[in-house]
C-alpha positions as CSV (number, residue, x, y, z in Angstrom):
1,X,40.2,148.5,113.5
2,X,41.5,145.9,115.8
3,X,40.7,142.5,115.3
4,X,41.3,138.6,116.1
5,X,42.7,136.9,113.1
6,X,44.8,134.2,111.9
7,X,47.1,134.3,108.7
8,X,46.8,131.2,107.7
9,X,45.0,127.8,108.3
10,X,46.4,126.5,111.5
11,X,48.3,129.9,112.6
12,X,47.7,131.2,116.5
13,X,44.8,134.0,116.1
14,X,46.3,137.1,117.3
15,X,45.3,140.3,118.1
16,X,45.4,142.8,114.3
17,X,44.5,146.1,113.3
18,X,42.5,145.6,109.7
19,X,40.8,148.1,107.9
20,X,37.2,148.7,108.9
21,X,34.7,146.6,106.3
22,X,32.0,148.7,103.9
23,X,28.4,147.5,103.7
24,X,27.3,146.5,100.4
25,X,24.4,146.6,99.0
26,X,21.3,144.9,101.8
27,X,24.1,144.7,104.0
28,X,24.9,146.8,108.0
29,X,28.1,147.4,109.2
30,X,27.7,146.9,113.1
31,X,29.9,148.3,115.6
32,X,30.5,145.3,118.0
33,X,30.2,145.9,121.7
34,X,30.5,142.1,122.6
35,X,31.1,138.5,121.1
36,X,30.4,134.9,121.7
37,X,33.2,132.5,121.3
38,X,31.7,128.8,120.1
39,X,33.7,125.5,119.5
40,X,33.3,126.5,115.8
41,X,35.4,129.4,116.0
42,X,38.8,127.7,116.8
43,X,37.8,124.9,114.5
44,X,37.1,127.4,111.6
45,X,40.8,129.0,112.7
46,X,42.3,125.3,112.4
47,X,40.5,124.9,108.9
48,X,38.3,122.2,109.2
49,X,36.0,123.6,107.3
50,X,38.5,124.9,104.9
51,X,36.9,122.3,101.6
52,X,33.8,124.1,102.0
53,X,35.0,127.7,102.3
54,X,37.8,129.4,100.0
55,X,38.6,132.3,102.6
56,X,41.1,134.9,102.3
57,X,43.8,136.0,105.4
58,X,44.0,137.5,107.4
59,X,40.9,135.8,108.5
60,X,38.9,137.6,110.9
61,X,36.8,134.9,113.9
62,X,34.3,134.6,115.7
63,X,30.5,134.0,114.5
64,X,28.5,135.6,117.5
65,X,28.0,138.9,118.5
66,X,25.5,142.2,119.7
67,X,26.4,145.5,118.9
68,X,25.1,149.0,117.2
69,X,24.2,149.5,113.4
70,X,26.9,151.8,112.2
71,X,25.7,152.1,108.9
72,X,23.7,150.5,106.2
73,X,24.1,149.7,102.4
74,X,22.0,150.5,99.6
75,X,18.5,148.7,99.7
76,X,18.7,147.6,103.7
77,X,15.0,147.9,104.7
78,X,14.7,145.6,107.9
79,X,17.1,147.0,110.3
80,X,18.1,150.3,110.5
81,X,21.4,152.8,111.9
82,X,21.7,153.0,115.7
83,X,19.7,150.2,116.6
84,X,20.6,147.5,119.0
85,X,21.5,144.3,117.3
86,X,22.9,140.3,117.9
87,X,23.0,137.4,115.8
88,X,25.4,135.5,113.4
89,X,28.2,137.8,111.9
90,X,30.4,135.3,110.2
91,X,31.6,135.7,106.4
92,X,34.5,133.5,106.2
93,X,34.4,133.9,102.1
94,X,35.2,137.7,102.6
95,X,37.5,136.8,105.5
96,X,35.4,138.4,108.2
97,X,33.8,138.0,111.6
98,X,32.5,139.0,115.0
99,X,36.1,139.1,117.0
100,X,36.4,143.0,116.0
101,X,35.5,146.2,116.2
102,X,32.8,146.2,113.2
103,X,31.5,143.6,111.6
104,X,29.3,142.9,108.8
105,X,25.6,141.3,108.4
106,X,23.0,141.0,105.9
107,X,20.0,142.8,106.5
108,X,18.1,139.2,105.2
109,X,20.3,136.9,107.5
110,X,20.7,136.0,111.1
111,X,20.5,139.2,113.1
112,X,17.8,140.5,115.2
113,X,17.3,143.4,117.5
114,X,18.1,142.9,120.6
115,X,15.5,141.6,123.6
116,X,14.0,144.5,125.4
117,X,16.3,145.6,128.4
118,X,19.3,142.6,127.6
119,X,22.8,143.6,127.6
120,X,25.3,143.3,125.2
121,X,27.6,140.4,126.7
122,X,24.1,138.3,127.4
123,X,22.8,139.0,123.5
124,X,26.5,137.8,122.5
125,X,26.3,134.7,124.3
126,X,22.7,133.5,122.9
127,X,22.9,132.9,118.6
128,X,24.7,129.9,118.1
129,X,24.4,128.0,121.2
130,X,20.8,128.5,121.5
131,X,19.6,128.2,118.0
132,X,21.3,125.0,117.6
133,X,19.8,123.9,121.1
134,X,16.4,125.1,119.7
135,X,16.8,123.1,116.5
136,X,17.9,120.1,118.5
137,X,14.9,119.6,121.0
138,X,12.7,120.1,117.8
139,X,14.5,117.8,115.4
140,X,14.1,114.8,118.3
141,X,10.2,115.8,118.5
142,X,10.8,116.1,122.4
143,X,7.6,115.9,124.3
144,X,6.3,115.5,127.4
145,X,6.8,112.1,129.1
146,X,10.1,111.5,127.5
147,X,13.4,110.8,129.2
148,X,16.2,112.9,127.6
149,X,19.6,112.1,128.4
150,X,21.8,115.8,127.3
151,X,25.5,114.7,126.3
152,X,27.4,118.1,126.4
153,X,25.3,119.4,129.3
154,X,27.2,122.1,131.3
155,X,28.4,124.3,128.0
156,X,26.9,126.5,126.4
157,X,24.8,124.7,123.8
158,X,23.9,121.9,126.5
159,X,22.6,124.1,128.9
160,X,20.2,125.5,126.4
161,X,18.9,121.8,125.9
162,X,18.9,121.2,129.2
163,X,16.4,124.5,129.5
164,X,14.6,123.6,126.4
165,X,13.6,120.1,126.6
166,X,12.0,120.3,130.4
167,X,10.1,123.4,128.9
168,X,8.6,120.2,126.8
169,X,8.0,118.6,129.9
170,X,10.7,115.7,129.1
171,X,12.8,114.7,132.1
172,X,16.3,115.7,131.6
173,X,19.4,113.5,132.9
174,X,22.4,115.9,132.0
175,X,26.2,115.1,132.2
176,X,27.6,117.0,134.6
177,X,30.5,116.7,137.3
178,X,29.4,116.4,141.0
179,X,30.4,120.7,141.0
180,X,27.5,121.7,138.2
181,X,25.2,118.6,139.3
182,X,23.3,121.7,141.2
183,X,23.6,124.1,138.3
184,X,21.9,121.3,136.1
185,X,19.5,120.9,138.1
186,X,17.9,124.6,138.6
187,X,18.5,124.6,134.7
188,X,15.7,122.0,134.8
189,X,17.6,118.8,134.5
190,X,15.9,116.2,137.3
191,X,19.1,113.9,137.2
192,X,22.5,114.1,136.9
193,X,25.1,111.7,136.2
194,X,29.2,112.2,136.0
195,X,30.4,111.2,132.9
196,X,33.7,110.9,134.2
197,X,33.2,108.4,136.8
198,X,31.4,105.3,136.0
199,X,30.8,104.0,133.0
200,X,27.5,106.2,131.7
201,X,25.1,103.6,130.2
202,X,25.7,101.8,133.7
203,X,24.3,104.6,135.4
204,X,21.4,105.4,133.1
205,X,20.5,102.2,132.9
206,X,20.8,101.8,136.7
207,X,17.5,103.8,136.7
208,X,15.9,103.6,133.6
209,X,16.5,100.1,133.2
210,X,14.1,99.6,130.2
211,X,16.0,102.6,128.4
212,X,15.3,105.9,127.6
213,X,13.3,108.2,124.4
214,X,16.2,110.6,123.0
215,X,19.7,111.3,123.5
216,X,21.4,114.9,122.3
217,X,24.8,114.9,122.3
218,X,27.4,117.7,121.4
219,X,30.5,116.4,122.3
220,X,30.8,112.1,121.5
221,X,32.7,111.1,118.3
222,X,31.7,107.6,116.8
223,X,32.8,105.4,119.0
224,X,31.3,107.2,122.1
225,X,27.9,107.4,120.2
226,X,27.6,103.7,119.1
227,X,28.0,103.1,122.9
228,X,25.2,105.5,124.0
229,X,22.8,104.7,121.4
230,X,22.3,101.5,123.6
231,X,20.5,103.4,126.3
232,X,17.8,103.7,123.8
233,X,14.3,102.0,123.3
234,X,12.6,101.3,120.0
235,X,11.3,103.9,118.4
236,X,14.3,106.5,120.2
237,X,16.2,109.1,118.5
238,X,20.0,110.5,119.0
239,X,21.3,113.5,117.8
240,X,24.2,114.2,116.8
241,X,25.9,118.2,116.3
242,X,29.3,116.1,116.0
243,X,27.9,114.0,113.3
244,X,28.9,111.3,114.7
245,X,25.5,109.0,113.9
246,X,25.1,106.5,111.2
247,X,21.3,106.7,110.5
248,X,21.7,103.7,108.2
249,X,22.5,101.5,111.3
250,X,20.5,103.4,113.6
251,X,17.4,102.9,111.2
252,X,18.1,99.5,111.2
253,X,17.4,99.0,115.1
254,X,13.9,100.8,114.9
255,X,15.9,104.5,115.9
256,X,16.4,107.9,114.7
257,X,19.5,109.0,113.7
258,X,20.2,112.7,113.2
259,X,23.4,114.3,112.6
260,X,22.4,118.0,112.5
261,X,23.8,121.0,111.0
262,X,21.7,124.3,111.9
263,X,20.9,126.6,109.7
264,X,20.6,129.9,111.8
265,X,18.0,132.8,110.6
266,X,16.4,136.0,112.5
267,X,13.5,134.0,112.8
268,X,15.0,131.4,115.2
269,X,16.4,134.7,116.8
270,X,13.2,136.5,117.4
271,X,11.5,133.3,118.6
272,X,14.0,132.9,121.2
273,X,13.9,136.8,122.1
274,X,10.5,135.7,123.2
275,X,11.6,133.0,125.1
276,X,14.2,134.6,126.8
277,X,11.8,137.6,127.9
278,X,9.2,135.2,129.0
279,X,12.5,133.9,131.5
280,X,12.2,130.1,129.9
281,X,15.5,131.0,128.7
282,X,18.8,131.6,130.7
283,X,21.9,131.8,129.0
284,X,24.6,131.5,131.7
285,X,28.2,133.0,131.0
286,X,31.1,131.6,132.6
287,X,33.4,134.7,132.2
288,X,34.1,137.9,130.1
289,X,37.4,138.6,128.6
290,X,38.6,141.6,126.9
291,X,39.1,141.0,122.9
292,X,43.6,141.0,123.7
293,X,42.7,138.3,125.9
294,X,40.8,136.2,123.0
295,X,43.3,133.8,121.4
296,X,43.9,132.5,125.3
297,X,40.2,131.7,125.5
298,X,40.1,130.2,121.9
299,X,43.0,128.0,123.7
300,X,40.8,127.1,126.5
301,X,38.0,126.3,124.6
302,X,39.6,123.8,122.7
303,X,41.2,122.2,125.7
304,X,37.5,121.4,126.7
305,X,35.4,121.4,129.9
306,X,33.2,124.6,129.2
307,X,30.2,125.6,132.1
308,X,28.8,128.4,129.9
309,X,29.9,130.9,127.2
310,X,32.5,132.9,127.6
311,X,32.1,136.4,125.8
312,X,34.4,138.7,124.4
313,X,34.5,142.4,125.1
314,X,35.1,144.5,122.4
């Protein structure tokens, strides 16, 4: 099968032909039609994460992705062959993942059928950035009446918060550039402001002047965060997917400090099935590109500036 893989920590992923994977037992072999790409699947490919994972090469990326159930191992009970599916598809232990022509779940883990009448590229684009967007907005208690500054707003995670948290009733200021201020704002955001003009706080603060309830943030390092925790008012929270927080010294000024890590399941997938056919959920994809065309658009991802997900067609 055909595949995106690197051969070693650090190597260029490139496009491979691998042999097709076997379930075993409780496990589906899916037969990918489409694939998210995430921030975590370059970073895997770099090996940032290689102290917590021994994987073998070639090593197969990419995490997301919606296909068919090819075929099933012995015991699978939950899902079942030919049925549409999307979730989490990453084993980096076994070397395998989403950017290929079958992949590999457990009938226990994150996948879900598919919402009724969704198509394969929009399933792809949900799992990771909207469960971790999910998990966010409920790990900062958002409710209504709170002012929520998104940090991260125009990719594919931040949009979901952006969604998510005025579905709280919170009002939302999002970072955005002047060209996706209007995007933001049908999103549900009621402000905007461009981080890369003036200084942020100086614009938060030149409307909220006595601060603001919860920041969540998917992009700041350290140094970034210490500067935005300012913008917020005893008893605030900031959350970090970058773990970039120190909840000692956030604890220490009456705040919340959360650096988060989500765990993702097939429960969070079903619940936000529902949301997404109730239409409180829009997942909004910058481009398709054809799975050749994959280690260009791990490239781009790294470089930064994302407005959405862009999925991979398999």
């Amino acid at each position: 099968m055909h595949a995106i893989a690197v051969s070693e920590y650090g190597a260029t992923p490139a496009l491979m032909n691998l042999p097709r994977p076997e379930p075993g037992p409780g496990e589906i072999v899916v037969k990918m039609i489409a694939a998210g790409l995430n921030p975590i699947d370059w970073k895997i490919a770099d090996g940032m994460f290689k102290d917590s994972a021994d994987a073998p090469f070639p090593l197969i990326l990419g995490r997301d992705g919606a296909g068919v159930v090819d075929d099933v191992g012995e015991g699978v009970t939950r899902l079942r062959h030919g049925e549409q599916v999307y979730g989490c598809f990453d084993q980096v232990d076994r070397g395998l993942g989403s950017f290929a022509e079958y992949a590999v779940a457990r009938d226990d883990g994150p996948v879900a059928r598919m919402p009724e009448g969704m198509l394969y590229t929009q399933a792809a684009a949900v799992p990771t950035a909207s469960m971790t967007a999910l998990a966010m907005v409920e790990a900062a208690e958002i409710d209504a009446g709170h002012t929520v500054l998104v940090v991260g707003a125009t990719g594919g995670v931040g949009q979901g918060l952006v969604q998510l948290a005025a579905r709280e009733g919170a009002k939302v200021i999002a970072t955005a550039r002047d060209d996706m201020a209007g995007t933001m704002r049908r999103l549900g955001a009621d402000e905007t402001v461009d981080h890369t003009g003036d200084e942020l706080n100086r614009q938060v603060l030149g409307v909220h002047t006595d601060g603001i309830d919860a920041v969540l943030d998917v992009v700041s390092d350290t140094g970034a965060t210490e500067g935005i925790a300012q913008l917020l008012r005893p008893g605030g929270v900031y959350v970090s997917t970058t773990w970039s927080v120190n909840p000692d010294a956030m604890e220490a000024r009456g705040l919340r400090g959360i650096n988060l890590e989500t765990e993702p399941s097939a429960e969070m997938l079903e619940r936000l099935s529902d949301l997404i056919d109730a239409g409180e959920l829009r997942v909004s994809i910058e481009r398709e590109v054809p799975l050749a065309d994959a280690p260009e658009a791990l490239a781009e991802s790294r470089a930064g500036g994302a407005r959405g997900k862009t999925v991979i067609r398999i």
